[in-house]
C-alpha positions as CSV (number, residue, x, y, z in Angstrom):
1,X,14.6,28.8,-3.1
2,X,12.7,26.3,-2.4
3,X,11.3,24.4,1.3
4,X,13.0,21.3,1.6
5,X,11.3,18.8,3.9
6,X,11.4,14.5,4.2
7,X,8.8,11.9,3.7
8,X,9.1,8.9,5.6
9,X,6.8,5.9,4.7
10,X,6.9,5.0,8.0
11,X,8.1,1.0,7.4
12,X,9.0,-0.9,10.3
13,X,9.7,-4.7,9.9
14,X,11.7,-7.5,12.2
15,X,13.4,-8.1,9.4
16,X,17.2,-8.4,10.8
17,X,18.7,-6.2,8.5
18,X,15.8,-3.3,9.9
19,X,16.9,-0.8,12.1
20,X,12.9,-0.3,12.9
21,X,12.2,-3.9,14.2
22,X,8.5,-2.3,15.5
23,X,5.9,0.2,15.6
24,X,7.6,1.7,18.6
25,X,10.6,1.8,17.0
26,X,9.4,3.5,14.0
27,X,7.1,6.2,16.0
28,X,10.0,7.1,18.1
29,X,12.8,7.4,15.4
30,X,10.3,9.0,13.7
31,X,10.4,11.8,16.4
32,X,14.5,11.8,16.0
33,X,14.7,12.3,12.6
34,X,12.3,15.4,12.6
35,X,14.9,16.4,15.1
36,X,17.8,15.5,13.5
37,X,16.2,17.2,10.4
38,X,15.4,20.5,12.2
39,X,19.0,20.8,13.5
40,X,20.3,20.4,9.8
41,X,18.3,23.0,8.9
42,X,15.3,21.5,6.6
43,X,12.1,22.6,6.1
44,X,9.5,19.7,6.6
45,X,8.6,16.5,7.9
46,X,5.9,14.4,6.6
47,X,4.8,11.6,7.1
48,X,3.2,8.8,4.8
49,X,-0.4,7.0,6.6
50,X,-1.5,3.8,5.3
51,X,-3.8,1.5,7.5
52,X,-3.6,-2.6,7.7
53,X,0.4,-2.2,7.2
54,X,3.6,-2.1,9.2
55,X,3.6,1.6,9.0
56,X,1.8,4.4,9.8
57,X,-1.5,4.1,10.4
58,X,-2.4,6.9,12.7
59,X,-0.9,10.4,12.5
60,X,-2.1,12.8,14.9
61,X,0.0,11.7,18.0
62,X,3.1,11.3,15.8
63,X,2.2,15.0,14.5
64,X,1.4,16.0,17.9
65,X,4.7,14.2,19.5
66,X,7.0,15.8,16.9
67,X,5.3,19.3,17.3
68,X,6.1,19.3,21.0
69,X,9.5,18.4,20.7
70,X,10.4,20.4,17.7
71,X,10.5,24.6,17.2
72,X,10.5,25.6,13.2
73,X,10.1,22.3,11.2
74,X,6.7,22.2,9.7
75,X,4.6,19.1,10.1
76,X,2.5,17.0,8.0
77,X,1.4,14.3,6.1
78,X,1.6,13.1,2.5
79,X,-1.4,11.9,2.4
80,X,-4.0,10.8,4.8
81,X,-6.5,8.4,3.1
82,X,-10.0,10.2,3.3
83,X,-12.0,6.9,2.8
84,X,-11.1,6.0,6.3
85,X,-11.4,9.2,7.9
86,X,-14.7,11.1,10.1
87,X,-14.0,14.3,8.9
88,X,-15.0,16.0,12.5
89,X,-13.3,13.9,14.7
90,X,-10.5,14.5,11.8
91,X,-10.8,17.8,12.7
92,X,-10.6,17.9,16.0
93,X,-7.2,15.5,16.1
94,X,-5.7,18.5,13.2
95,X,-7.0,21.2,15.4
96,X,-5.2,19.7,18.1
97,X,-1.8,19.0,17.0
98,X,-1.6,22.6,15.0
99,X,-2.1,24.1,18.6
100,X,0.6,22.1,19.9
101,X,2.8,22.5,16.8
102,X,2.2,26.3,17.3
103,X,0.4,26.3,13.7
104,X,3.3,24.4,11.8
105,X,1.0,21.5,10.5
106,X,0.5,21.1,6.6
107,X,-1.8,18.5,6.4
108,X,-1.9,16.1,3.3
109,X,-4.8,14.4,2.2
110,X,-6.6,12.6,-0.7
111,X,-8.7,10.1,-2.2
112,X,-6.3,7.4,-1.2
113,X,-4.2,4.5,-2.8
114,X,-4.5,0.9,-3.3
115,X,-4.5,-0.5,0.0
116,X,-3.7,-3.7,2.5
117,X,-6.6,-5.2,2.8
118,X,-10.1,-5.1,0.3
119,X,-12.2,-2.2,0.7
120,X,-10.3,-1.4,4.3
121,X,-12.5,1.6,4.6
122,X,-15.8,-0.6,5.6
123,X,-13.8,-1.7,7.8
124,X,-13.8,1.5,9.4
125,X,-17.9,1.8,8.9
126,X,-17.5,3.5,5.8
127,X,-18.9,3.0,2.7
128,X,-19.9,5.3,-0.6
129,X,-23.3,6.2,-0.8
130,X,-25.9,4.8,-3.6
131,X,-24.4,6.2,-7.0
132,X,-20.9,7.3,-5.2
133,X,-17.5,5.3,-5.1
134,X,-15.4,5.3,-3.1
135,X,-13.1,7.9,-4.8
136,X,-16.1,10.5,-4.4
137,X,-16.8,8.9,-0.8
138,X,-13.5,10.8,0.2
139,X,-13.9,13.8,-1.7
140,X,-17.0,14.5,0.4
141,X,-15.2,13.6,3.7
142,X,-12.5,16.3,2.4
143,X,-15.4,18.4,1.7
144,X,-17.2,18.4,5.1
145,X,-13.5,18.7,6.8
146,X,-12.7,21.5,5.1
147,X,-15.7,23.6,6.1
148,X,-15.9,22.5,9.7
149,X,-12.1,23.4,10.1
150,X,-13.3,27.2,9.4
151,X,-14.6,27.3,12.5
152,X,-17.9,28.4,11.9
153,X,-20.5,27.4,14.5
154,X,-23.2,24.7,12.5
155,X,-24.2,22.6,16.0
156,X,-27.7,23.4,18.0
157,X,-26.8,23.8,21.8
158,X,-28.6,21.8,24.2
159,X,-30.8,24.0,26.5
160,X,-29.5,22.0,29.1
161,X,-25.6,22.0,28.9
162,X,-23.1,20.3,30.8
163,X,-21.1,23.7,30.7
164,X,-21.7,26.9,29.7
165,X,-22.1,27.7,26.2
166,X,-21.4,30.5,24.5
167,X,-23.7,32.5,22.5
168,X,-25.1,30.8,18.8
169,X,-24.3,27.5,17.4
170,X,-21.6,25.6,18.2
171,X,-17.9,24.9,16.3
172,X,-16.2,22.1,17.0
173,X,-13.3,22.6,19.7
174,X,-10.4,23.1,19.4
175,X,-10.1,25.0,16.6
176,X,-7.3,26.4,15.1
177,X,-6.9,29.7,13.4
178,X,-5.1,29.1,9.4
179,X,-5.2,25.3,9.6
180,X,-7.9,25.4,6.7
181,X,-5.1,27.6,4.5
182,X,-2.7,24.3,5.4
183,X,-4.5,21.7,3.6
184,X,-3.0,20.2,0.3
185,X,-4.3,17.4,-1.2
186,X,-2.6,14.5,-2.9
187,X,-3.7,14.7,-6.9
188,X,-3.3,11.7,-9.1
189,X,-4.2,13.6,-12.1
190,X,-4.9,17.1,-14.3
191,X,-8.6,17.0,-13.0
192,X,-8.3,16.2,-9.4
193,X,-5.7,19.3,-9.3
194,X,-8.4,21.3,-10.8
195,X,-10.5,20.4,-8.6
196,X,-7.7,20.8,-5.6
197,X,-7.8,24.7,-6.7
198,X,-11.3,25.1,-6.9
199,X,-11.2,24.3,-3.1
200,X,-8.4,26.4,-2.6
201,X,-6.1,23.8,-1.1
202,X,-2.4,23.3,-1.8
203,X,-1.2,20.7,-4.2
204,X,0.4,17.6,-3.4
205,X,2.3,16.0,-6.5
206,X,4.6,12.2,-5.8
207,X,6.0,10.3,-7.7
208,X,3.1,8.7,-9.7
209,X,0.6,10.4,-12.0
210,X,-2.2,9.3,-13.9
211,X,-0.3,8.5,-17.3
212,X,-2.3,11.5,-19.3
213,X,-0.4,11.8,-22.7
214,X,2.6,9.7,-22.8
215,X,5.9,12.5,-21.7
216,X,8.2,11.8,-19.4
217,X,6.7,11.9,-15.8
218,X,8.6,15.1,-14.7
219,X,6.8,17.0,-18.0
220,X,3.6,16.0,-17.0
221,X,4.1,16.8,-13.3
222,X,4.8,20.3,-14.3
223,X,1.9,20.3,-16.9
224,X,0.1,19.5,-13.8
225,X,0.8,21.9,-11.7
226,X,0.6,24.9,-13.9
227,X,-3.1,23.8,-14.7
228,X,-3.3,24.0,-11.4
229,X,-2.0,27.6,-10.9
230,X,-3.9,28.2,-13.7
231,X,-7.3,27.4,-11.8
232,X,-6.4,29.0,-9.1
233,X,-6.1,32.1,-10.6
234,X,-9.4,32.2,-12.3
235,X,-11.1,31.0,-8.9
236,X,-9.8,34.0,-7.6
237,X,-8.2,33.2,-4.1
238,X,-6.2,35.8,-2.2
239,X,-3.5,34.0,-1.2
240,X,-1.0,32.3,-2.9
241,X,-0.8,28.3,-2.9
242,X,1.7,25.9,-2.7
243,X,2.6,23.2,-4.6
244,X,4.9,19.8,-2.9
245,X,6.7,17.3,-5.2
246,X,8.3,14.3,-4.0
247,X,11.7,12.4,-5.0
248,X,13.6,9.9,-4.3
249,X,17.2,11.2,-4.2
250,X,20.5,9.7,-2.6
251,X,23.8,11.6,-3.2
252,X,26.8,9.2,-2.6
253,X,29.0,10.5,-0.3
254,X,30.9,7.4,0.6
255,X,31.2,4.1,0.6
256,X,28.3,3.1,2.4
257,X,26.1,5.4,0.3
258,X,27.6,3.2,-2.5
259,X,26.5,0.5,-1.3
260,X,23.0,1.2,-1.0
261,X,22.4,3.1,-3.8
262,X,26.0,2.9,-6.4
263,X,24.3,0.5,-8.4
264,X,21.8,2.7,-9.7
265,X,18.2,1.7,-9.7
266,X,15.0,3.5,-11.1
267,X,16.1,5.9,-13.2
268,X,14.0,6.1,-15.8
269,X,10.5,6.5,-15.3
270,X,8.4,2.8,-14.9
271,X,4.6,2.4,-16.6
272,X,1.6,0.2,-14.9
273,X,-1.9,0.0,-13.6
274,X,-3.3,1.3,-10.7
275,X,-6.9,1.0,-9.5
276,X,-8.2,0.6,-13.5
277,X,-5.4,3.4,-14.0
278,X,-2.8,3.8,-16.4
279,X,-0.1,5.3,-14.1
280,X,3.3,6.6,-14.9
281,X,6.0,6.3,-12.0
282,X,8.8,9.0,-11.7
283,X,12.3,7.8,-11.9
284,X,14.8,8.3,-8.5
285,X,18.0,9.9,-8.5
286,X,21.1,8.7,-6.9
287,X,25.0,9.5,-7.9
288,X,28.1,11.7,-7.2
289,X,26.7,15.3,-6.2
290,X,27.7,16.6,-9.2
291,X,26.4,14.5,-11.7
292,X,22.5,14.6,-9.4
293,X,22.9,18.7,-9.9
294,X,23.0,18.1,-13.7
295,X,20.2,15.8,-13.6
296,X,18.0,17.7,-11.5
297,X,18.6,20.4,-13.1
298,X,16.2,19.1,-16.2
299,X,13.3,18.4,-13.6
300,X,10.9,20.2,-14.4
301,X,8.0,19.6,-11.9
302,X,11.1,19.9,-9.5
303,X,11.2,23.1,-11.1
304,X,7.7,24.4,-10.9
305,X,7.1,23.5,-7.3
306,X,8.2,25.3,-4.3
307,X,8.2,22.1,-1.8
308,X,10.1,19.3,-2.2
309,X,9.6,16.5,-0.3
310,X,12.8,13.8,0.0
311,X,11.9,9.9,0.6
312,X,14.0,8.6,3.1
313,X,14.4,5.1,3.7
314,X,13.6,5.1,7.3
315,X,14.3,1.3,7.8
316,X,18.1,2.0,7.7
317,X,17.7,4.7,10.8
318,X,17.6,7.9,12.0
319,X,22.0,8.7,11.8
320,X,21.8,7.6,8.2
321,X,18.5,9.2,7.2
322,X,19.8,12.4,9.0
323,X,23.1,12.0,6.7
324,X,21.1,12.0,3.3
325,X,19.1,14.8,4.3
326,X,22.0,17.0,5.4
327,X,24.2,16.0,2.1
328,X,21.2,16.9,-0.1
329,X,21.2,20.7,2.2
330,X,25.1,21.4,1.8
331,X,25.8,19.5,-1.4
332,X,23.5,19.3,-4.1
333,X,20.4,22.3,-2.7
334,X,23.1,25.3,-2.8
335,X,24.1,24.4,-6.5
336,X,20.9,24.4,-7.8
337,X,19.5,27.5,-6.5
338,X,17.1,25.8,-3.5
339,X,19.5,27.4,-0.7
């Protein structure tokens, strides 16, 4: 069994042949198609953040928005880009939109990806400190968002307040109870899961990885996360983690799936560099339901996860996006064990 949620990228573009034509149009079909997606039964919706681009840039009133009009679906994000990010006014935004959603976010974060513009996060008024790049830069935003989320009280009232305080320091308001067991961050690499466990947050796992000994991307993914596991363990945390994987996956039901995606496309898994990395790109999956059963079948960081996030083109709308998603649920999920 496995939780079965989307990942939109959040692309808008007034591009003609675009059913999101602007930002409004992608925020609000966003909302749909967690909607849609709840109504078809699925797990998750998540969303992808990436700032200087026609997409997603801000995710806290799209969480909060799609928390308010939705009732199981959990919410989140795949990833936030730490460089960017306060961590406490961070945490006031998550604290926020997990009240709201009731306590359904599962908030995605990491060290970030190549971006728009140069070294957007300056733009922002961030920059690493003397000795730091900008890699550790968000690791220690992650790290002072992680502890403030707690909600411990670390702030000095003023002997004068506004209002009345109560008694001791102060947390930062709203908080919200479990959030900090609903962090996953997005891992590039062996070490950076490692590291992911050592925090005790969830693992998130896409479709690239640091290119670490040369096997097919799904092997290493799995090598990945049972390091991970493997940390965890020794670290001692009570609970158990999680562990999200992402794919691209189109089953062709008829003949407009076939013409999207019946002539194939990445299916074998693509080699290049990244920020000074060597990365390796998963391949995607489309075909008759049958054959994508077989296939999946041999994925094994499918296998050793227990999310799996679905990338939906959200450019060709919120009917056809819905359609994928539900002929993944009834047709390919139940044959392979994940319903």
């Amino acid at each position: 069994m496995k939780n079965i949620g989307f990942l939109s990228f959040g692309h808008w573009s007034p591009d003609g042949h675009s059913e999101t034509q602007s930002a409004q149009d992608v925020l609000l079909q966003s909302i749909d198609l967690a909607v849609a997606a709840e109504e078809l039964g699925a797990d998750g919706a998540y969303f992808r953040v990436h700032h200087f681009a026609r997409q997603l840039g801000s995710p806290f009133p799209l969480l909060a928005a799609v928390g308010a009009r939705t009732k199981r679906i959990e919410i989140g994000t795949a990833v936030i880009d730490m460089r960017y990010e306060n961590p406490l006014y961070m945490a006031e935004d998550a604290g926020s939109a997990d009240l709201i959603s009731q306590g359904r976010l599962q908030l995605g974060i990491s060290r970030g990806s190549p971006e728009q513009v140069i070294d957007g996060w300056r733009y922002f008024g961030y920059a690493p400190a003397e000795g730091e790049t900008d890699a550790d830069m968000a690791r220690r935003h992650a790290e002072v968002f992680l502890d403030v989320i707690q909600g411990h009280g670390f702030a000095k009232p003023s002997p004068r307040p506004m209002f009345p305080n109560p008694p001791g320091l102060l947390r930062l308001e709203p908080h919200s109870p479990g959030l900090r067991d609903r962090i996953w961050w997005g891992a590039a690499s062996n070490a950076t899961a490692k590291w992911a466990a050592t925090l005790g947050m969830n693992l998130q796992s896409s479709t690239l990885k640091e290119d670490e000994s040369g096997k097919p991307f799904h092997v290493q993914q799995a090598e990945q996360i049972r390091l991970y596991r493997e940390t965890w363990v020794e670290i001692g945390h009570e609970r158990a983690p999680r562990v999200s994987v992402s794919r691209s996956i189109f089953p062709i039901m008829n003949d407009r799936d076939r013409m999207y995606f019946g002539r194939g496309g990445k299916e074998d898994d693509q080699i290049g560099q990244i920020d000074n990395m060597r990365a390796i790109f998963g391949r995607g999956y489309a075909g008759e339901p049958d054959r994508l059963i077989e296939e999946l079948r041999g994925d094994e960081g499918i296998a050793e996860a227990d999310t799996l996030l679905l990338t939906v083109p959200n450019q060709l709308g919120v009917e056809y996006n819905a359609h994928v998603i539900g002929s993944i649920l009834e047709h390919v999920a139940p044959a392979l064990g994940w319903r």
